[in-house]
N, C-alpha and C positions, 0 to 999 in steps of 0.2 A: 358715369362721368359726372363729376359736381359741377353746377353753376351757378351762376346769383344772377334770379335774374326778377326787373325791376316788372311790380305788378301791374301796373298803371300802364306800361309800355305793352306786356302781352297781354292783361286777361281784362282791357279793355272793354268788355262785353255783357251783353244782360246776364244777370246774374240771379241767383237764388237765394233763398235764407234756407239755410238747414238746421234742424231742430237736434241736439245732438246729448244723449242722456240729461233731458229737462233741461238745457243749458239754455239761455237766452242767447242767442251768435250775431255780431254785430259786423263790421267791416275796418276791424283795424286788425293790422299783421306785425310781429314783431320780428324783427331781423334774426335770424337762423345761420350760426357760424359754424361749420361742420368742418373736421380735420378728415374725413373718408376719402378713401382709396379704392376704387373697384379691385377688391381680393374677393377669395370666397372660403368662408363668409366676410361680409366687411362691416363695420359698425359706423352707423352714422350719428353721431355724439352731435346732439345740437342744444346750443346754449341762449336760453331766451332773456335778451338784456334790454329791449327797446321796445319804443310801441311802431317803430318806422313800419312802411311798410316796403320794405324790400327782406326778402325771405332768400334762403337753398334750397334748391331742388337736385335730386340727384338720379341719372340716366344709369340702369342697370339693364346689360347684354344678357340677354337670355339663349340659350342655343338650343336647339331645336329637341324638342323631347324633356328637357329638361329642369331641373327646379332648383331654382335658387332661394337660400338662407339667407335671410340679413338680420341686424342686429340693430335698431333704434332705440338711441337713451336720450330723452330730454330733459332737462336740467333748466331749472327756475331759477336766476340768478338776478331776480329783482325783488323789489322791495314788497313786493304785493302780490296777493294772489292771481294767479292765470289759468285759461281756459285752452287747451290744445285739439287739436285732429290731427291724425294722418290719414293721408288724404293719393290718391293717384290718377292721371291724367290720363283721362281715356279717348286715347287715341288707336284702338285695335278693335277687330269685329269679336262679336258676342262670339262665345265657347271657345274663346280658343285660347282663353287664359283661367285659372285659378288662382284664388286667394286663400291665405289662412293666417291666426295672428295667436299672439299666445294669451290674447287679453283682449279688454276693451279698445278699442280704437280712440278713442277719445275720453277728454276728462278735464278735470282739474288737478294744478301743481299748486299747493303750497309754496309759501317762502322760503327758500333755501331748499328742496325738494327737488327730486328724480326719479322719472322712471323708465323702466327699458322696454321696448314691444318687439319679439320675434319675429320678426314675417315670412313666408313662404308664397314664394310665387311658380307657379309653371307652364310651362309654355306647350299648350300641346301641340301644335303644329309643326310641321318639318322644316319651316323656317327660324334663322335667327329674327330674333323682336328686338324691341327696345321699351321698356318699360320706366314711365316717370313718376316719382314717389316723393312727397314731400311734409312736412307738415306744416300745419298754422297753428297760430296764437294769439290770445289776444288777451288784457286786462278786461275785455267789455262782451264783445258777440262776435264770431266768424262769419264771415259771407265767401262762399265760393264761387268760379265762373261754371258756369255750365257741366263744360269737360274737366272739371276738376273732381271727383268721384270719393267722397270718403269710401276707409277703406272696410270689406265689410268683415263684419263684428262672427268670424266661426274658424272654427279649425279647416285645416287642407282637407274641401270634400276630395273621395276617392276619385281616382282617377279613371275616368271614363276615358274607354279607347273604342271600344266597337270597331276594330280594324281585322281582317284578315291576317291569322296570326304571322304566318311567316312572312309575309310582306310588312307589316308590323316591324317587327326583329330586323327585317333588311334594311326598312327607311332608316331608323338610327343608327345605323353604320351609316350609310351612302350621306346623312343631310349630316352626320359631326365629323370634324376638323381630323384629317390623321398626320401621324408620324411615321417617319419606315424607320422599320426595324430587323436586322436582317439576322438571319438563324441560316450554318450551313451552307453559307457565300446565295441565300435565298433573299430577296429583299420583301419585307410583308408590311401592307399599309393596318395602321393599328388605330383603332380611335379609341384612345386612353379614356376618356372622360366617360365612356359606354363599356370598356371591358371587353369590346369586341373588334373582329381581327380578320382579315380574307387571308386564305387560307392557299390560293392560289394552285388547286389542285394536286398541289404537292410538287408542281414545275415553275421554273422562271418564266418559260416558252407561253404561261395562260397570264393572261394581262393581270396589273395587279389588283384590279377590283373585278375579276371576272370568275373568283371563286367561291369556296363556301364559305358563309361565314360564323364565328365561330364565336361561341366567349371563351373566355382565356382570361387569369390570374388569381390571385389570392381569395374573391369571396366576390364575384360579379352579382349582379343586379338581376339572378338566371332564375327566381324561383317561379313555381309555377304550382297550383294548384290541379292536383290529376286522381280520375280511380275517383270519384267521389261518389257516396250513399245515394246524395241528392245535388245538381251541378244549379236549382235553383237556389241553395243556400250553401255557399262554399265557405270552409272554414276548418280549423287544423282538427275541429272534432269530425266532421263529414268527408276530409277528402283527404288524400295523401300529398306531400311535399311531392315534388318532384324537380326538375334542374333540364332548362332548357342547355343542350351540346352546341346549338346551331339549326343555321338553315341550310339544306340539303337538295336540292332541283326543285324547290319549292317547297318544301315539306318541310315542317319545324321537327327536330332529333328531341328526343326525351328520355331522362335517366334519372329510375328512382333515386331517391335522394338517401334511401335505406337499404339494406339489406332485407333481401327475402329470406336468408337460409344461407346454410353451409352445404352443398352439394357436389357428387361425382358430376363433371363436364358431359364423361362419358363411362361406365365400367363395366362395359361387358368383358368377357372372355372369350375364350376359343372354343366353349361348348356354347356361346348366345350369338356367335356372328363376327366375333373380332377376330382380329387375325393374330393377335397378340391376349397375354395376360393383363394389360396394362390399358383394357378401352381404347376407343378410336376418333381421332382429332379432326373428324369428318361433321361439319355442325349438320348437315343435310339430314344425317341419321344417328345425332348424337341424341342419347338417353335427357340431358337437359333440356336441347331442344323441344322434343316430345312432350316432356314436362311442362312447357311455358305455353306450349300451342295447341292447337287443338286438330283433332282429325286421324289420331294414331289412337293406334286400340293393341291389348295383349291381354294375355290370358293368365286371371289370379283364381287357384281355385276352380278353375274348371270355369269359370267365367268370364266372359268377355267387356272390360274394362278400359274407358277413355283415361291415356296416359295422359292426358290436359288437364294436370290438378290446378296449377296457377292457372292457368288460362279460363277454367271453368269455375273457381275460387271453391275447391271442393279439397275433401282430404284422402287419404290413403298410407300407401308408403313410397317413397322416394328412395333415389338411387344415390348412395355414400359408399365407397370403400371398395375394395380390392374383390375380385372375383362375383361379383353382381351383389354385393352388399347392399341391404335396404334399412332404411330408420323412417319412423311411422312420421307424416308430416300433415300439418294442414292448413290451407290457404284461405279459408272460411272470411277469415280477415283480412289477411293480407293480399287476393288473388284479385282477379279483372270483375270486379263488383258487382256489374251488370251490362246488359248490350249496350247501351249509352257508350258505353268506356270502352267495348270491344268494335263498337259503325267508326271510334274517333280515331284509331288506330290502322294506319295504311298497312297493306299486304305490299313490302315492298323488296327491291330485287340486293340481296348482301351480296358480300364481297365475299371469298372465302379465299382468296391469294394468303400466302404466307412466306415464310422467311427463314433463310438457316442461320443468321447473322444478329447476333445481340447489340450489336452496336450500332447503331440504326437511328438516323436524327428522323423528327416528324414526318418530313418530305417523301424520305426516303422508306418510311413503313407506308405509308398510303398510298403510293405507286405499290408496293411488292403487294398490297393485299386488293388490288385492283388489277392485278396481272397472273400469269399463271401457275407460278412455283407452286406447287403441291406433293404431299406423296404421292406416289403412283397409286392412281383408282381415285383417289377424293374428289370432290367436284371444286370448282372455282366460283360457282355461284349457286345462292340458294334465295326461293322466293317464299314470305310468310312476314308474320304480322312481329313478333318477339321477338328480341335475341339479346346480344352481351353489347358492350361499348368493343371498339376495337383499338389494336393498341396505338393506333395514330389520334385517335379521340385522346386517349390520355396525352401522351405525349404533345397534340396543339394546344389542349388546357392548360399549360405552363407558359409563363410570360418569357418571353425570349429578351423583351428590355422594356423601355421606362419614355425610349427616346432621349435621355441623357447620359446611359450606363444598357451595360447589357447587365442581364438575370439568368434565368436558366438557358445556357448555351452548348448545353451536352450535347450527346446520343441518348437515348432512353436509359441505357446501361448504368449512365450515371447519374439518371435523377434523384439520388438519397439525398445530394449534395444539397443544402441548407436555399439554395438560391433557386434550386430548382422547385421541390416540396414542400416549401413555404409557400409559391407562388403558383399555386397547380390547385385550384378547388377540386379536384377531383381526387386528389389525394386526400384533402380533409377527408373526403368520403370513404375511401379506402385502407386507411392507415388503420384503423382497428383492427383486421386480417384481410391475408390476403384476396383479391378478386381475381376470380374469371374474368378474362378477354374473349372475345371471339375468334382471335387471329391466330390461324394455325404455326406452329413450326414444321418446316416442311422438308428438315431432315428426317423425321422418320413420321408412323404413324401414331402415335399417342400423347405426344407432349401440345397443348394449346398454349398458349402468350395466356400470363398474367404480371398483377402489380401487385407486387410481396411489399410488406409493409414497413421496410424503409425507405418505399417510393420507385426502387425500379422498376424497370419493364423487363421481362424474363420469362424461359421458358425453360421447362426442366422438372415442375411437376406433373407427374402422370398423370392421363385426362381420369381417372379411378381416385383421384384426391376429392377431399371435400374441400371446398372455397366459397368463398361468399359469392353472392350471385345479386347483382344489381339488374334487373330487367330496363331493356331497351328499346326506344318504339320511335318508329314517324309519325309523327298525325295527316290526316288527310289533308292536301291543301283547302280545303274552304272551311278548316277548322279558325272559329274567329278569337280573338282574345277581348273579353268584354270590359274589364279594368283590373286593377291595380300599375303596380310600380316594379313588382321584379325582385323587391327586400323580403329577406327571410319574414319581417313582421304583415310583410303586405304583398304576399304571391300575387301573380300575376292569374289572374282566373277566364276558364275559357266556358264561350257561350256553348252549351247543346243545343239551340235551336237549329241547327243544319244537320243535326243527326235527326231530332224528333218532328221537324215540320219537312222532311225531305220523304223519297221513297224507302221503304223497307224489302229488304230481299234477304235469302237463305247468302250464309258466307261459305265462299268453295275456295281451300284456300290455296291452292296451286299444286298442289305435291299429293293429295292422297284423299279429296270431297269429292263426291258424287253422288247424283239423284238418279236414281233406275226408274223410268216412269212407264215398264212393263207393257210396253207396244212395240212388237218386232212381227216381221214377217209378214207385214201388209203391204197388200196391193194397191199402191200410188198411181197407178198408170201414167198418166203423163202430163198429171200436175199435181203441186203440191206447194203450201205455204207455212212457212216456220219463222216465228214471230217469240222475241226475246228482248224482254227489256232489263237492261244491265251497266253494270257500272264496276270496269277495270280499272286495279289500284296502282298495278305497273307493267308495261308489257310482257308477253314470257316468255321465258328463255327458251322454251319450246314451244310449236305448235297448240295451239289452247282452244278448244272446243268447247264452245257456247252451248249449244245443241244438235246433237249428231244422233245419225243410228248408221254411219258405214261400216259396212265392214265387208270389204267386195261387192258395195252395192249401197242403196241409198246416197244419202244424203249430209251435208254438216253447215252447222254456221260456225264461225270462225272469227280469231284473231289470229292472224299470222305474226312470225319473227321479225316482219317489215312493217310492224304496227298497221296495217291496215283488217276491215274488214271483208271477208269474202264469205262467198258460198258456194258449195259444191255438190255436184251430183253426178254419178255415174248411171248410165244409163246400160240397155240389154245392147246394144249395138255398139257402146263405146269399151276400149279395154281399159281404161282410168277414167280418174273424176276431171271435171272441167269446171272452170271456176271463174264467178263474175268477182271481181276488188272492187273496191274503194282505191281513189286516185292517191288518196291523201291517208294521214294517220288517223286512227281513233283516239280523242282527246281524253285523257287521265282523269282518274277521280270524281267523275261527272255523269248522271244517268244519261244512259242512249237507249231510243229502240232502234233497234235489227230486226229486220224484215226479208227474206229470203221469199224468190217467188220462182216456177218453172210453171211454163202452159204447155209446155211439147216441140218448142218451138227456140225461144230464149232464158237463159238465165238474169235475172235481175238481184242486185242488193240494194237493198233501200238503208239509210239514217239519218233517222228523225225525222220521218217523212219523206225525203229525198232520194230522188234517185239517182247514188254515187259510182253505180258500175253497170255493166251486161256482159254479155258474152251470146250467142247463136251454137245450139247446139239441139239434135231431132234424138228422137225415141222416146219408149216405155222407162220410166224410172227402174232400173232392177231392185227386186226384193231384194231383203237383206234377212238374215237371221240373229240381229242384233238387236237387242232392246233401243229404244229412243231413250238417251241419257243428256241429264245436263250438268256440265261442268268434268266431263273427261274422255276418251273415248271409248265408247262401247266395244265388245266383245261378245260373240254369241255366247248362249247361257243366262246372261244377265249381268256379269260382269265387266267392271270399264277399268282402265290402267292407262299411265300416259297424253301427255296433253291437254294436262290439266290446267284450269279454268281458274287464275287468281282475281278473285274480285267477288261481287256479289250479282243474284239474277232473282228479279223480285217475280217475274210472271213469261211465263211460257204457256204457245198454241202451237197449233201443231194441226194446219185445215187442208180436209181432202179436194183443194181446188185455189186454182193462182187466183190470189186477188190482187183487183185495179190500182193503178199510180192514185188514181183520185180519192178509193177509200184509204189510203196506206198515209195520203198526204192530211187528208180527216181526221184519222182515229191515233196518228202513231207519229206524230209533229211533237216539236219542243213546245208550241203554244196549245199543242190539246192539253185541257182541262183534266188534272187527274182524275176528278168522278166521272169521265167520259166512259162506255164501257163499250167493247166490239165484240157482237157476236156475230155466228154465222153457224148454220144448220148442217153444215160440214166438217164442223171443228171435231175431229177426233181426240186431241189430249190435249186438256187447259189446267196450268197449275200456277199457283198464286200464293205469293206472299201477305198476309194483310198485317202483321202485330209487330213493333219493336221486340216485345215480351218474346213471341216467340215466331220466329221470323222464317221460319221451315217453311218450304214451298209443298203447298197442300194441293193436290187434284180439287178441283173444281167439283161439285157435288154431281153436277151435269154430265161433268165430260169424264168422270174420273173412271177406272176399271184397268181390267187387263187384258188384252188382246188373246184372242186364239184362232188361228189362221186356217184350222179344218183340216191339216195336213199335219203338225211339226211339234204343234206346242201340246203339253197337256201337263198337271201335275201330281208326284204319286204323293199318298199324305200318309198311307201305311196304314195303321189298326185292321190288316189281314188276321182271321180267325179272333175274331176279338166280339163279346158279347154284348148286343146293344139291349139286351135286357125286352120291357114290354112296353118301353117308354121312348119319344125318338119325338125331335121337331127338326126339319132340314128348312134353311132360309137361303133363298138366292136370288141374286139382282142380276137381270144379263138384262144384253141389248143383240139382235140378228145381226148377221151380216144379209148371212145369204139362207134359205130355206133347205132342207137337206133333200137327199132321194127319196130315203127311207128314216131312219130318225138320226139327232145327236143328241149324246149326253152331256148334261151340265154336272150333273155329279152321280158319281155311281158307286157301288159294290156287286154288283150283281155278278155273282157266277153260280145259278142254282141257289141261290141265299141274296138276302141285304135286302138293299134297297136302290132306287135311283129316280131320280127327276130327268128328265130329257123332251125334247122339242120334237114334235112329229110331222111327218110330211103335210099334216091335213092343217098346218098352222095352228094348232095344242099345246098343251103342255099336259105330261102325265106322270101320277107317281104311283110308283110299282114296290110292292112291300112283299115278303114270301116271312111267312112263319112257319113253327114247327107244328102248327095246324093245318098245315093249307099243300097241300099237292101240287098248286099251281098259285101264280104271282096274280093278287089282288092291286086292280089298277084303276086307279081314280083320275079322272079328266077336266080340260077347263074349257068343256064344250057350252053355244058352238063350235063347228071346225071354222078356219080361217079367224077367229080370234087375234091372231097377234099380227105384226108388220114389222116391217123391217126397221132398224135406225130407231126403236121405240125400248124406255125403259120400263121393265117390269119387274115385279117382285113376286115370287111366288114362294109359300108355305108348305110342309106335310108335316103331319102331325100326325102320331099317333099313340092311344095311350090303355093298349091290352085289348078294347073291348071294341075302338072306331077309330076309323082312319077320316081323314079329312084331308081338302086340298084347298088353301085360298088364295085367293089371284087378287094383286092390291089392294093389298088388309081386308079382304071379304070372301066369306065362306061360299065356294063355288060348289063344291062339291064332300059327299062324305058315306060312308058304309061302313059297315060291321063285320071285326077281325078280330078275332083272338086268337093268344096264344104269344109265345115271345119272337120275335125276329129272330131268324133263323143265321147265326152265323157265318160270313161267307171268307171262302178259301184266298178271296181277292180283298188285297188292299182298295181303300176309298181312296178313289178318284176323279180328281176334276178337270172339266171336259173331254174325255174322253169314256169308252165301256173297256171293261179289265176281262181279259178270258184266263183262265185255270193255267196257260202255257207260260205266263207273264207278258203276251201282247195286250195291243189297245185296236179297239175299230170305234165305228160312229163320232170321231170328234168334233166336235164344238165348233163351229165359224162364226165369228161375234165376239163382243166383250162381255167379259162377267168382272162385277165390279165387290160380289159381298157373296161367302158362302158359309154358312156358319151350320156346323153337326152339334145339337145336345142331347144327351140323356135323360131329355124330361121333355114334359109337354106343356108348350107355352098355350097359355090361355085364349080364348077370342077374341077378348078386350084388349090382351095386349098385342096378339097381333094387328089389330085393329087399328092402334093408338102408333106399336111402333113400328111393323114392318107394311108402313102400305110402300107407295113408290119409292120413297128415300126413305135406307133406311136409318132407324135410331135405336141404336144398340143396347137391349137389356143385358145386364151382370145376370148370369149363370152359373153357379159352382161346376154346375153339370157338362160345361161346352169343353167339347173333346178338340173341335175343328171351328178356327173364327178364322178367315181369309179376307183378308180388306186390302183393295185395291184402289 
């Protein structure tokens, strides 16, 4: 708004002298006549004829987020030379405006002379402002009042936001002005000035700012900086464009802004799993799928191979064309860069509903791919981190109107039409050929939704086509946006400090990850504590186990389908598990510890120190014959399937005894100290994450090993009749459980031949060697008896090399004698913990963990076993190692 307004009357007040390009500035003002209009941009044309001092000044509305252009030309229409500024009245708090000008702010005009100053101003706040801008003049020197602020002399610095991104995204809908617009007799509030739109779930029935929202129209303000080398220096050489869809339950949608590739959707056949020649429209188990994510493996070569090239940014061959057709690809550049870019990325729950009907307005596709139309067998939902746009993303990316006029008012069927694909950024991005959608057609099994490249939405190429493929992601919600604007020249860039100053954990990612951490069939008796700290990225559509070893027995922690946490345990007395909850949900995207406790008495669940459930339930834990797995459910043997674990689990324990509310509220609170560490001389399996790099949960050096229960477990490693020559060093790490009758083996061959290390009743250890010298087994000891204890790690040695056998007990030489001749071959495979007889049984096995067994065909040194095998050990390269077992 322009005014005149008289100086004398407001800026009555002490005032300053500002010194302005060596100008001498004195206190006379020349009268300022401006013909301006608040437009945008608007030009304030001021014409300096007088020395009066009454001046214009002009009131420019700012709306929230926003930046306004204006145009300033001042023009010297007197006889003499003058001195100007512009100049702004500051009446708003520090940071929450920007300036930028295309020039000097001040100067001198000539006689007859003009000149014009761009300005840009922005408003960062969710409020509308008011901003006052004026200039002065003078034949002599300027003085200004106080609040009167020349204006400063740089370009628009960038724009700092430091906001949570999707809340970011949401405030400039909610704080700018909308218009309805209505698509489909639907009515949707649009804030034209932002490009963005609610989306209203896709019903009237959800209020109309109560959906997702979306950008939508010709070329919005959506870019985004993603996938970068390095997210401390972002920029089009280090990171890839990408294009904010919208916000999603929180979560900001992201779509490359390019093509990865021409790819089959899906092209298997009826010899690889389809039921058809023509691949299967199922994304759960589709071949692109696989490709974008990680956690699927197949066999090239006799090799076993992660199908996650994009996902792991590596190369290979990909799947194109009819009957399992492959073309060599490689993501090396163009794939998920690094973990940075894989922690920013939610494991989140898709849609996988579909459609038999092409003509289908926006509303109407995002209900049907939220609901259950499917072929028969496909599933309706899928949980992971990648996948396609779907075709209601296209289809809301088109502007429906203007607020004066409608624009694209189709079904999808007809968006080639000029009003529509003009007005649809998402077609820019598509129109070179056609793209994959994720949205299945759900008349038969092989056709998925694409946009063929005169803009419609269709379905009808076989998922065995190759199409382009635009990858689709959520980011985690506490992913933040650190600045820019949103313009192709000025993406919008997001911070990694919430990825690299947060916790790090292995990613398990709902459908097919899991950690075997090789402890089954131990006796819990009747207590036991299970301790997991973790961070789910969206609830699961099934049952989802944290850390379990049930299986007719034991134990689990849990997130159930009712978003809560639980724990369970079956006992010898009970005939199911019984289970303490949480009242409440466990919150998204967010580290938790989970704390599961049983003393014989009650079940408890603790989070975050807290105790959110119990339950009262008596007995013995029953054993279980299932390894302790994290992130699915275990199965005897070692294998897990089902119930699987979306999210990440940075540190798992696993203690032979309930601990207290008080340590749990100590060590495992949201205000403990990450360097805080908890031990406990019970902890039978501790495994940890520590590196962004590489974020696999490692066993604990301490706790780490493999259980053998003296009864069940043993394992066969084979080299039956196999020649260990005159040269032999065997390394093994065990811990007791329990002391035997008569002995146990840690590892053997022994049937009339070989060799073996084993534990003896008198608490020893002894190694037995039989050559084709020797009538009877030469045996060496780590006397005295009673030597070892229980719950204690040891290392023990046997060496031998033709001429002397040796035995060392924590890198030092205990014992040794004189043997010749070669190792006598035995008819029995090498194995561990247990003894092999000629029949193919086992006696004497093992009770305790053994954590490292390693067979070579040489003989390692003194010095190095000295150096590397005392208590922990530290693994030399051997050509010669037939047998390395690391647990």
């Amino acid at each position: 708004m322009k005014q005149r307004i008289n100086f004398k009357t407001i800026y009555l007040i002490a005032t300053i002298t500002v010194g302005l390009l060596g100008l001498a500035i004195g206190s006379t003002y020349a009268i300022f006549t401006t013909s301006a209009e608040i437009n945008n941009p608007i030009s304030l044309s001021t014409t300096l004829t007088s020395d009066d001092d009454v001046f214009d000044v002009i009131d420019i509305v700012i709306e929230p987020y926003d930046t306004i252009t204006k145009t300033i030309k001042i023009v010297n229409s007197s006889n003499s030379t003058v001195n100007f500024a512009i100049w702004y009245l500051n009446n708003f708090s520090d940071n929450s405006v920007d300036f930028g000008i295309n020039g000097v702010p001040s100067g001198t005009l000539n006689v007859s002379s003009n000149e014009s100053r761009i300005v840009n101003i922005r408003n960062k706040t969710s409020n509308q402002i008011t901003i006052t801008i004026g200039v002065a003049s003078s034949k002599k020197s300027i003085t200004l009042a106080d609040s009167m602020v020349i204006y400063p002399n740089q370009t628009l610095p960038e724009n700092i936001i430091n906001q949570q991104a999707a809340k970011y995204i949401t405030n400039l809908y909610e704080t700018s002005a909308k218009t309805t617009v209505t698509n489909n007799s639907i009515n949707y509030n649009y804030a034209i000035s932002k490009s963005l739109m609610n989306d209203r779930k896709g019903s009237s029935s959800i209020g109309i700012d109560s959906g997702n929202i979306r950008y939508y129209g010709a070329d919005p303000n959506n870019y985004v900086y993603f996938n970068c080398n390095s997210y401390n220096s972002q920029n089009s050489s280090s990171c890839e464009k990408w294009r904010i869809i919208g916000v999603f339950d929180g979560k900001l949608k992201l779509i490359r802004s390019g093509s990865i590739g021409t790819y089959a959707w899906d092209n298997k056949n009826t010899s690889s799993g389809a039921s058809t020649a023509y691949g299967e429209s199922d994304w759960s188990n589709a071949r692109l799928m696989k490709l974008m994510n990680s956690g699927f493996y197949e066999l090239r070569n006799n090799l076993k191979v992660d199908s996650g090239l994009y996902y792991n940014a590596s190369s290979g061959y990909c799947y194109a064309g009819a009957g399992n057709g492959t073309k060599s690809c490689s993501f090396t550049t163009t794939g998920l860069k690094n973990n940075i870019t894989r922690y920013m990325i939610a494991s989140a729950n898709w849609n996988l509903g579909g459609t038999s009907s092409k003509t289908l307005y926006a509303n109407q596709l995002y209900t049907s791919e939220r609901g259950t139309a499917v072929y028969s067998g496909h599933t309706t939902m899928w949980q992971g981190k990648v996948a396609l746009p779907y075709a209601s993303d296209y289809a809301y990316a088109a502007a429906f109107g203007n607020g004066s006029s409608l624009l694209c008012s189709s079904n999808i069927n007809s968006y080639s039409s000029t009003n529509c694909k003009n007005n649809n950024w998402l077609y820019t991005q598509f129109k070179s050929g056609s793209a994959w959608l994720i949205t299945p057609y759900s008349g038969n099994q092989y056709d998925p939704w694409l946009v063929d490249t005169t803009g419609i939405g269709i379905y009808g190429s076989v998922a065995y086509n190759a199409n382009a493929i635009y990858p689709t992601v959520y980011l985690n919600p506490d992913i933040v946006i650190s600045k820019g604007t949103g313009t192709s020249d000025e993406p919008y860039q997001l911070s990694a400090d919430t990825v690299t100053s947060s916790q790090v954990g292995e990613y398990f990612n709902g459908y097919t990850s899991y950690k075997n951490l090789d402890f089954a069939y131990y006796d819990f008796g009747s207590s036991v504590s299970v301790i997991a700290k973790f961070k789910i990225d969206d609830y699961p559509i099934k049952f989802a186990d944290i850390v379990a070893n049930w299986e007719t027995g034991g134990f689990g922690l849990v997130i159930d389908t009712d978003k809560k946490l639980k724990f369970g345990i079956r006992t010898t007395t009970g005939s199911d598990y019984v289970y303490a909850a949480s009242s409440g949900a466990v919150s998204l995207s967010e580290w938790h510890t989970a704390v599961g406790t049983y003393d014989g008495t009650t079940i408890k669940v603790y989070l975050d120190g807290s105790l959110v459930g119990s339950t009262t339930i008596s007995g013995s834990i029953k054993s279980t014959s299932a390894q302790i797995a994290v992130g699915a459910d275990p199965y005897t043997g070692g294998s897990a399937s089902g119930e699987y674990f979306p999210g990440y689990v940075s540190e798992v324990s696993v203690i032979d005894q309930a601990i207290g509310a008080s340590t749990i509220a100590t060590y495992f609170s949201k205000s403990t100290p990450s360097t805080t560490t908890y031990t406990n001389t019970k902890t039978l399996v501790k495994a940890k994450s520590t590196s962004l790099n590489s974020p696999t949960l490692v066993k604990d050096s301490i706790y780490r090993g493999k259980y053998f229960d003296g009864t069940n477990i043993y394992l066969t490693k084979g080299f039956a009749n196999t020649s260990l020559g005159s040269k032999l060093s065997v390394v093994v790490r065990f811990k007791i459980q329990e002391f035997p009758a008569s002995y146990m083996e840690i590892v053997a061959n022994t049937e009339s031949a070989g060799f073996d290390i084993y534990v003896d009743y008198d608490k020893t250890v002894y190694f037995d060697l039989l050559t084709n010298n020797s009538s009877s087994y030469s045996t060496i000891t780590t006397l005295p008896s009673s030597l070892l204890s229980t719950n204690t790690w040891y290392t023990v040695v046997g060496t031998y090399d033709g001429t002397t056998q040796k035995l060392y007990f924590n890198g030092k030489l205990v014992a040794s004698k004189s043997l010749t001749g070669a190792i006598k071959p035995s008819t029995t495979p090498i194995i561990i913990g247990a003894d092999p007889d000629s029949s193919g049984g086992v006696a004497n096995l093992f009770k305790g963990v053994i954590s490292d067994v390693i067979v070579i065909k040489d003989v390692l040194s003194e010095s190095t076993i000295s150096s590397n095998y005392a208590k922990n050990v530290d693994y030399v390269t051997n050509a010669n190692t037939i047998i390395k077992e690391i647990w």
